[in-house]
C-alpha positions as CSV (number, residue, x, y, z in Angstrom):
1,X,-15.4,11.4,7.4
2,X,-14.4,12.4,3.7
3,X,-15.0,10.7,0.5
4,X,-12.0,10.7,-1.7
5,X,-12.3,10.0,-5.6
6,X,-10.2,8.7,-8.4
7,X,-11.0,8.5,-11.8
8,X,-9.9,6.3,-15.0
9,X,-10.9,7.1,-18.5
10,X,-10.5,4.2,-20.5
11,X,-10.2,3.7,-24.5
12,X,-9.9,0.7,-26.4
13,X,-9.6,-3.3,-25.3
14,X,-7.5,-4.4,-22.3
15,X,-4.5,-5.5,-24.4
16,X,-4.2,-2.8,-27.0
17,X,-5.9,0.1,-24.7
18,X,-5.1,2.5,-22.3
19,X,-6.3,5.0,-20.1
20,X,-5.8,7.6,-17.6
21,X,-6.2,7.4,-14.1
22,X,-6.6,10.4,-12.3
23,X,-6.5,11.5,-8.6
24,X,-10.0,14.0,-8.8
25,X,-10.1,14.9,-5.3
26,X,-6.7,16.2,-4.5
27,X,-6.2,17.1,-8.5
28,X,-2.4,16.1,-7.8
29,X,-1.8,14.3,-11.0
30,X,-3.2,12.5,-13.7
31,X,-1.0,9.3,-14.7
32,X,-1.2,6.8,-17.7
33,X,-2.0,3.3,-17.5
34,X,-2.3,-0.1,-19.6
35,X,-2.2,-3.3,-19.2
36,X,0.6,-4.5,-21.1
37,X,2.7,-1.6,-18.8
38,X,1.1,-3.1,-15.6
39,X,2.3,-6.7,-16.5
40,X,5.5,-5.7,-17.6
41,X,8.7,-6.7,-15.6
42,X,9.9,-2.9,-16.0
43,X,8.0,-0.5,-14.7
44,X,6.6,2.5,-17.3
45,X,4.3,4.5,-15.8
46,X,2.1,3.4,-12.7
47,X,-0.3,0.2,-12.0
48,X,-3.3,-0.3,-10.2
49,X,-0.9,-2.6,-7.9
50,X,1.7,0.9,-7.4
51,X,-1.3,2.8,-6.4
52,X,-2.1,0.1,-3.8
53,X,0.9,0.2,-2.5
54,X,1.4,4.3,-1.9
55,X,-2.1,4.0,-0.2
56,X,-0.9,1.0,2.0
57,X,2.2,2.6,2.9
58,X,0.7,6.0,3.9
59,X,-2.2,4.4,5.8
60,X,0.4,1.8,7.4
61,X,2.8,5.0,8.3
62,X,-0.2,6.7,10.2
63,X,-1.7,3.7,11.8
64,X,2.0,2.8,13.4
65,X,2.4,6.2,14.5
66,X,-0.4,6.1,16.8
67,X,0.5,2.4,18.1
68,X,3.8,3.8,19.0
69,X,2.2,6.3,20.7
70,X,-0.3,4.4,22.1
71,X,2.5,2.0,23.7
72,X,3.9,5.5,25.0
73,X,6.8,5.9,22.6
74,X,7.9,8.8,20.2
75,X,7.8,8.5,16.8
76,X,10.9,10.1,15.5
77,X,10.6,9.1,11.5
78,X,9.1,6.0,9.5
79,X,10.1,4.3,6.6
80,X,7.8,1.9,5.2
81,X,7.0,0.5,1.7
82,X,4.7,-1.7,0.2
83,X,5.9,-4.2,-2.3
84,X,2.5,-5.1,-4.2
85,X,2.2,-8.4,-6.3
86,X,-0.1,-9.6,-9.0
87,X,-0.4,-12.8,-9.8
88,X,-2.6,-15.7,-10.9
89,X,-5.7,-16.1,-9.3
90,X,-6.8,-19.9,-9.2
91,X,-10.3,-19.5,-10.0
92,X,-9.3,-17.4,-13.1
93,X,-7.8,-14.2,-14.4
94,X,-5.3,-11.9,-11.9
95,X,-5.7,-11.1,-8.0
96,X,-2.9,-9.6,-5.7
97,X,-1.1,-12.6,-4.7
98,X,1.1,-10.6,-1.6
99,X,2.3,-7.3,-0.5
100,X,5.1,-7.2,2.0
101,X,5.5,-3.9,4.1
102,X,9.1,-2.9,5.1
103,X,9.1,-0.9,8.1
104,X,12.5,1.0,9.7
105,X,11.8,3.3,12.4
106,X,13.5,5.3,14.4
107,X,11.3,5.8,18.0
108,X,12.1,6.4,21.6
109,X,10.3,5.4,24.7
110,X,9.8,1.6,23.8
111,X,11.9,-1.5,23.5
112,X,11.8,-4.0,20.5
113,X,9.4,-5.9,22.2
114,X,7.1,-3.1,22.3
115,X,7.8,-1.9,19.0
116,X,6.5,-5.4,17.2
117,X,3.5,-5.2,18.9
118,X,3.0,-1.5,17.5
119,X,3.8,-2.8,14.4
120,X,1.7,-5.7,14.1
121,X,-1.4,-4.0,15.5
122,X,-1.2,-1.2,13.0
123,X,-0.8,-3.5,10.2
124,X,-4.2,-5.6,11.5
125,X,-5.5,-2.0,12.5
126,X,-4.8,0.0,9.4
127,X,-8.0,1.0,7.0
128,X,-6.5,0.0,4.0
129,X,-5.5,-3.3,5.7
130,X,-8.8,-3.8,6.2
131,X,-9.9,-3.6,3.3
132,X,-7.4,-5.5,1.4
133,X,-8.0,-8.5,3.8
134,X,-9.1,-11.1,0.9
135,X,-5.3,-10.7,-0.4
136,X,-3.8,-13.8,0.8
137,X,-0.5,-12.5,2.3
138,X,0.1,-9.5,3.7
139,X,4.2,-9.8,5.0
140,X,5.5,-7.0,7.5
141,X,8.9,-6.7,8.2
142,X,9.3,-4.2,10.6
143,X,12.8,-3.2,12.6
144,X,13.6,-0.3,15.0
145,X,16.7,1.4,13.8
């Protein structure tokens, strides 16, 4: 399998820096970033936490693809986001606290029995789920449509 990079160049301290994160494999965008941006209630530009979220939503679209398939339905469209918070960590600094993914599908083939399951095993089953298992809460709301 493929090895995928990003880079960040960085200048300056964390509150008065800034840097540029950049997606080097695909070479489909370069995009600011600071920390006074990424902790602000408005968003101005992407986050570390964004950039989570558009991997956790693409991986999560995949995985439940295939577990609808897998359950022998069709997959007709997906619409899933991933709502990513930072927060406090207790022992010190920042940590995602919680993403939520929001799921509406539209699929044949299966009831909404069937359906949860799909949903629930491609959450647990998704790569990027995986690997963001230390977050404390990872929410799915997921609803055929």
């Amino acid at each position: 399998m493929p090895t995928r990079s990003a880079r960040t160049l960085w200048s300056g301290g964390l509150q008065d820096g800034s840097g540029q994160v950049e997606l080097a494999s695909s070479g489909v965008g370069k995009f600011d970033v600071s920390f006074p941006r990424r902790t602000a209630d408005t968003a101005e530009g992407t986050s570390p936490e964004e950039l989570v979220g558009a991997a956790h939503s693409s991986c999560y679209s995949m995985a439940l693809s295939a577990e609808i398939a897998n359950a022998g339905g069709t997959p007709e469209s997906l619409d899933v986001s991933a709502d990513v918070t930072l927060g406090p960590d207790p022992a010190g600094g920042f940590r995602i606290s919680k993403i939520k993914l929001t799921v509406r599908a539209v699929a044949t083939g299966l009831d909404a029995e069937a359906f949860a399951a799909a949903a629930t095993a491609a959450k647990n089953g998704c790569p990027i789920s995986k690997a963001l298992a230390g977050v404390a809460e990872i929410e799915l709301d997921a609803a055929l449509v």
